[in-house]
C-alpha positions as CSV (number, residue, x, y, z in Angstrom):
1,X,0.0,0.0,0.0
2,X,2.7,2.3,-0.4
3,X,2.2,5.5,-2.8
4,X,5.5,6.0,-5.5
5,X,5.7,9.0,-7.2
6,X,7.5,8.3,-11.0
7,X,7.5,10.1,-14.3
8,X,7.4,8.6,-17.5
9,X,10.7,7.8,-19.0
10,X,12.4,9.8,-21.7
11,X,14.0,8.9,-24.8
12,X,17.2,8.0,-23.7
13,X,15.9,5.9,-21.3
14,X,13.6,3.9,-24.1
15,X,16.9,3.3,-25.7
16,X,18.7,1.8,-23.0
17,X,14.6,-0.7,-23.4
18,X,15.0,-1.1,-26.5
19,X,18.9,-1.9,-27.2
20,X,18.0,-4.6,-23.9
21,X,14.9,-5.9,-26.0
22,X,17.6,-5.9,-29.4
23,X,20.0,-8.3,-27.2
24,X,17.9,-10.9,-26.5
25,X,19.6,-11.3,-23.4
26,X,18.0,-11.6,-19.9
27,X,21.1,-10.1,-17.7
28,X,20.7,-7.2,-19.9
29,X,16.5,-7.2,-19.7
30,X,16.7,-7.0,-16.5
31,X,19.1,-4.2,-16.1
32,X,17.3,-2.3,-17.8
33,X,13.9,-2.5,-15.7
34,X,15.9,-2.0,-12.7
35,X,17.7,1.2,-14.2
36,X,14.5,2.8,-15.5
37,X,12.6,2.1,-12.3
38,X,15.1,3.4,-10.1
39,X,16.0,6.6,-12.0
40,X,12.0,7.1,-12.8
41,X,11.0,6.9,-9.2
42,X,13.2,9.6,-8.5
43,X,15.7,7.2,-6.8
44,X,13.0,6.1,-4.2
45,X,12.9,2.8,-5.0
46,X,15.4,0.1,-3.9
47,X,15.3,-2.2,-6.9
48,X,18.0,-4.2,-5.6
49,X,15.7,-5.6,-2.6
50,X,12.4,-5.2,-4.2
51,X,10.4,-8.4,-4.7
52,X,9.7,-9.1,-8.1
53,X,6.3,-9.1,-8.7
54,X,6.2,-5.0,-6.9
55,X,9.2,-4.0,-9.2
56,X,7.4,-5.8,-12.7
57,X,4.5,-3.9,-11.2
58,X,5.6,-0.8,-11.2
59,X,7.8,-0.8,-14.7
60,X,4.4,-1.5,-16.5
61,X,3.0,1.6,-14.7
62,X,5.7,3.3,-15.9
63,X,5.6,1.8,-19.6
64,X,1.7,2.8,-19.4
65,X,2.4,6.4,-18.8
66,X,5.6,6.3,-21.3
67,X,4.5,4.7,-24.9
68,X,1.2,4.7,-23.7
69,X,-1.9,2.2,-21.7
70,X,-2.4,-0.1,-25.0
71,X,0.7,-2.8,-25.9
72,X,0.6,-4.6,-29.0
73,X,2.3,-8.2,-28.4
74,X,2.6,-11.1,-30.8
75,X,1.4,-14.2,-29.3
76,X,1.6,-17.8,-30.0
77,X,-1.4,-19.8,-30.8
78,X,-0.9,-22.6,-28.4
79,X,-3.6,-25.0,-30.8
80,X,-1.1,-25.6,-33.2
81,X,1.8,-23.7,-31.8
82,X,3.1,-22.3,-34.8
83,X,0.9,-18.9,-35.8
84,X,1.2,-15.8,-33.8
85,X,-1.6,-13.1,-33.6
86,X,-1.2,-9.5,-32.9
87,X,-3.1,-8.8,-29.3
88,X,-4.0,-5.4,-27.6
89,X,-3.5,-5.3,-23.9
90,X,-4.8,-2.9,-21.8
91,X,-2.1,-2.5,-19.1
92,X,-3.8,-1.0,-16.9
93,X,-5.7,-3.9,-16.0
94,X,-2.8,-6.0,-15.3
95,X,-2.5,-6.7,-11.5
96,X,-0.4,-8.3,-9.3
97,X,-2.4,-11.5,-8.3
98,X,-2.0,-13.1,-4.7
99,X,-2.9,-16.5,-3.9
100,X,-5.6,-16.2,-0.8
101,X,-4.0,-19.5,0.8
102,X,-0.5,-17.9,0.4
103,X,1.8,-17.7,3.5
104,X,5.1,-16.4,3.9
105,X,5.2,-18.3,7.3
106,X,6.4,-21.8,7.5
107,X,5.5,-24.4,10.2
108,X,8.7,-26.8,10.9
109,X,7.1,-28.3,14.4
110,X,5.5,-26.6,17.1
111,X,8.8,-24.6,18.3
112,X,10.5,-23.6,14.6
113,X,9.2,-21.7,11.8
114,X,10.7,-20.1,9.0
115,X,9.7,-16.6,8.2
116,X,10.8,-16.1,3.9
117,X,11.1,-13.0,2.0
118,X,10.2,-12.6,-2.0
119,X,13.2,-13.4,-4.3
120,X,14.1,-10.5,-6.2
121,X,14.5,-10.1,-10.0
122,X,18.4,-10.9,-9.5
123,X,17.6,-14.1,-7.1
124,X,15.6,-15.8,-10.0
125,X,14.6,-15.8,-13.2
126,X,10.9,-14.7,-13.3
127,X,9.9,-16.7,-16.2
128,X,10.8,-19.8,-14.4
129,X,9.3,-22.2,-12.0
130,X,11.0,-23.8,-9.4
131,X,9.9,-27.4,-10.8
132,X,12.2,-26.3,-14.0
133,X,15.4,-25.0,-11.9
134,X,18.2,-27.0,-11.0
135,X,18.8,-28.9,-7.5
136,X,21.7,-26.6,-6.3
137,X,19.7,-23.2,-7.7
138,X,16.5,-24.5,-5.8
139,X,18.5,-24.9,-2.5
140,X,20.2,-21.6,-3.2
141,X,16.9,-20.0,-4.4
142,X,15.5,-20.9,-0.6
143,X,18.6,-20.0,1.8
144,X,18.2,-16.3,0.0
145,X,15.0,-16.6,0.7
146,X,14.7,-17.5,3.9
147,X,14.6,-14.0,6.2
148,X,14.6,-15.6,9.9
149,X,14.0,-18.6,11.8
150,X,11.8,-18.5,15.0
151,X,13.2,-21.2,17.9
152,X,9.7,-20.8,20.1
153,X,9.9,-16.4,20.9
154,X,13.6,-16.6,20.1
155,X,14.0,-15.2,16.6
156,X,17.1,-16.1,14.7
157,X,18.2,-13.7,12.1
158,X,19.6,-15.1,8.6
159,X,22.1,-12.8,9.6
160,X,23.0,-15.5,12.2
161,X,23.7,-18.1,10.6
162,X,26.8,-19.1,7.8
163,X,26.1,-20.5,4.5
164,X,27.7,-23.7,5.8
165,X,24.9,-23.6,8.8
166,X,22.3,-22.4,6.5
167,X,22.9,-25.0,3.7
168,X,22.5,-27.8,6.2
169,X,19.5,-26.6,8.3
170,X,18.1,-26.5,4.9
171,X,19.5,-30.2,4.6
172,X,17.8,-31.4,7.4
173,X,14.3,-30.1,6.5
174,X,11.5,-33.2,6.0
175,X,9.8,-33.4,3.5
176,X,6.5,-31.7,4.6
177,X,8.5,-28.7,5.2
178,X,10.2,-29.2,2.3
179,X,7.0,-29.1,0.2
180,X,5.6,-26.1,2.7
181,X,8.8,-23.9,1.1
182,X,8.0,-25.2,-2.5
183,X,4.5,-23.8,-2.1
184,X,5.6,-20.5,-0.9
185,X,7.2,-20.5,-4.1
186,X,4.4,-21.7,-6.3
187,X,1.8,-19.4,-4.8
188,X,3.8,-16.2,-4.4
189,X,2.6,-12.7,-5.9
190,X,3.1,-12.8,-9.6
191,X,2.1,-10.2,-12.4
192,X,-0.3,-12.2,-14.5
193,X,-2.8,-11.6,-17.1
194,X,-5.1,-14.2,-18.9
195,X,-6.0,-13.3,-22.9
196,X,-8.3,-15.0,-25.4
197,X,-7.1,-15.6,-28.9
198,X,-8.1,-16.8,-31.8
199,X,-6.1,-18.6,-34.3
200,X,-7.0,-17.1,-38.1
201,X,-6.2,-20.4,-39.8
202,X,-8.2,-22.6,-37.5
203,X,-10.8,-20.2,-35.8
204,X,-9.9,-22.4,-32.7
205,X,-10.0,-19.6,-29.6
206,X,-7.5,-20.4,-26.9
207,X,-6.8,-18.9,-23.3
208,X,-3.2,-17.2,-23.2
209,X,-1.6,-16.7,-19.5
210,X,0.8,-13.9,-19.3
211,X,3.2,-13.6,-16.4
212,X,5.7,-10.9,-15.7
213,X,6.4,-7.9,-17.1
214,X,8.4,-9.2,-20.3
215,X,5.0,-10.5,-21.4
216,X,4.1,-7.1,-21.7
217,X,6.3,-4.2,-22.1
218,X,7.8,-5.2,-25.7
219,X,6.9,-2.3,-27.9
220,X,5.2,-2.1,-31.1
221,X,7.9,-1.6,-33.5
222,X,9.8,-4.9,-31.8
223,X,6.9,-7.0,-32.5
224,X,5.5,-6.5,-35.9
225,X,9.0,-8.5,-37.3
C-alpha cells in the first residue's frame, strides 16, 4: 500500500529498453527495468531488494504512462503452436495476483518456523518455475529466501547463521516442510494476465496466461517482425 511517485521515461531511457529488447539477453533485460525504475521513481525505490512481482508492477505503470496504456504483443497460438496473432493489452488492468491461501510463514514443528522474504529479479529468473530450476539453484533460491528462523519467541536472524549452517538446516528439513517452502514459491505474488485468442487459420479460440512484465512491455515496433 505504499504510494510512488514516478514520471514517464524519456528517450534515452527507451533506448537503453529497446537496445535490452535488441539483445535478446536476460542479464541485460533486466538491467534495464531495474535502471529505469530506479531513475524514474526519483531514486525512491530500492530495486536491488524489491520483490519481483512489486518492481514488474511498477515498470508496466511506468511503460503505461511512457509509450502509452495499449501494448501490442505477438502471441503464440498454443492450438497448433506455430501462428502468432497481434493482441492489444490494456495495461492497466494487469494486477499483481495473490494466492488467498499464500503464507510467507512456514510451520517446521511446534517450536520452529521459518519466516521467507520474496526473491528479487536478481535471485531468480521470473519466467521460471522452481519445478524447472536446477537442484543446487533450488537450495540456493530458498537460503536467500529464507529472512529468519523463530526457535519458540527466540527469533534467529539469517544474519545469524553461515552459508555452511544455512545449507545444512536447509538439509535437514522433512519433507513436509520441504513441500511447505516449495509452495511459498508456487503461490507467491506474480504479475499475471489471462487473454483470449483466436487462431486465423483454425478459428480455434484459446486462453493465453501472461506472467511478468516481459509478457508485456515489448513495444510495437519490436513486434511486428
Amino acid at each position: 500500500d505504499t504510494k510512488i511517485t514516478f514520471r514517464p521515461f524519456i528517450v534515452r531511457e527507451e533506448k537503453i529498453l529497446l537496445q535490452a529488447l535488441e539483445s535478446g539477453e536476460s542479464k541485460q533485460i533486466v538491467k534495464a527495468i531495474k535502471e529505469i525504475v530506479h531513475v524514474c521513481t526519483f531514486k525512491a525505490v530500492n530495486v536491488e531488494n524489491l520483490p519481483t512481482f512489486d518492481l514488474e508492477y511498477i515498470f508496466l505503470q511506468i511503460r503505461a504512462k511512457s509509450v502509452g496504456e495499449t501494448a501490442k504483443i505477438r502471441l503464440l497460438c498454443p492450438d497448433d503452436k506455430e501462428t502468432y496473432v497481434n493482441h492489444d493489452i490494456d495495461l492497466t488492468k494487469v494486477e499483481v495476483q495473490v494466492d488467498d491461501a499464500h503464507s510467507n510463514e512456514i510451520k517446521v514443528n511446534d517450536k520452529v518456523k521459518i519466516i521467507m522474504k520474496y526473491p528479487t529479479i536478481d535471485t531468480v529468473d521470473p519466467k521460471k518455475s522452481i519445478k524447472g530450476m536446477k537442484t543446487e539453484q533450488v537450495f540456493d533460491m530458498i537460503a536467500s529466501c529464507i529472512h529468519s528462523i523463530y526457535e519458540g519467541e527466540t527469533q534467529h536472524n539469517i544474519n545469524d547463521y553461515s552459508k555452511e549452517e544455512l545449507d545444512k538446516f536447509i538439509e535437514n528439513l522433512d519433507r513436509t516442510t520441504f513441500d511447505k517452502i516449495n509452495k511459498f514459491f508456487e503461490s507467491m505474488p506474480q504479475l499475471r494476465h489471462e487473454v483470449e485468442i483466436e487462431n486465423p487459420k483454425t478459428k480455434k479460440k484459446s486462453k493465453v496466461v501472461l506472467r511478468g512484465a516481459q509478457d508485456f512491455f515489448v513495444l510495437p515496433s519490436l513486434t511486428t517482425a
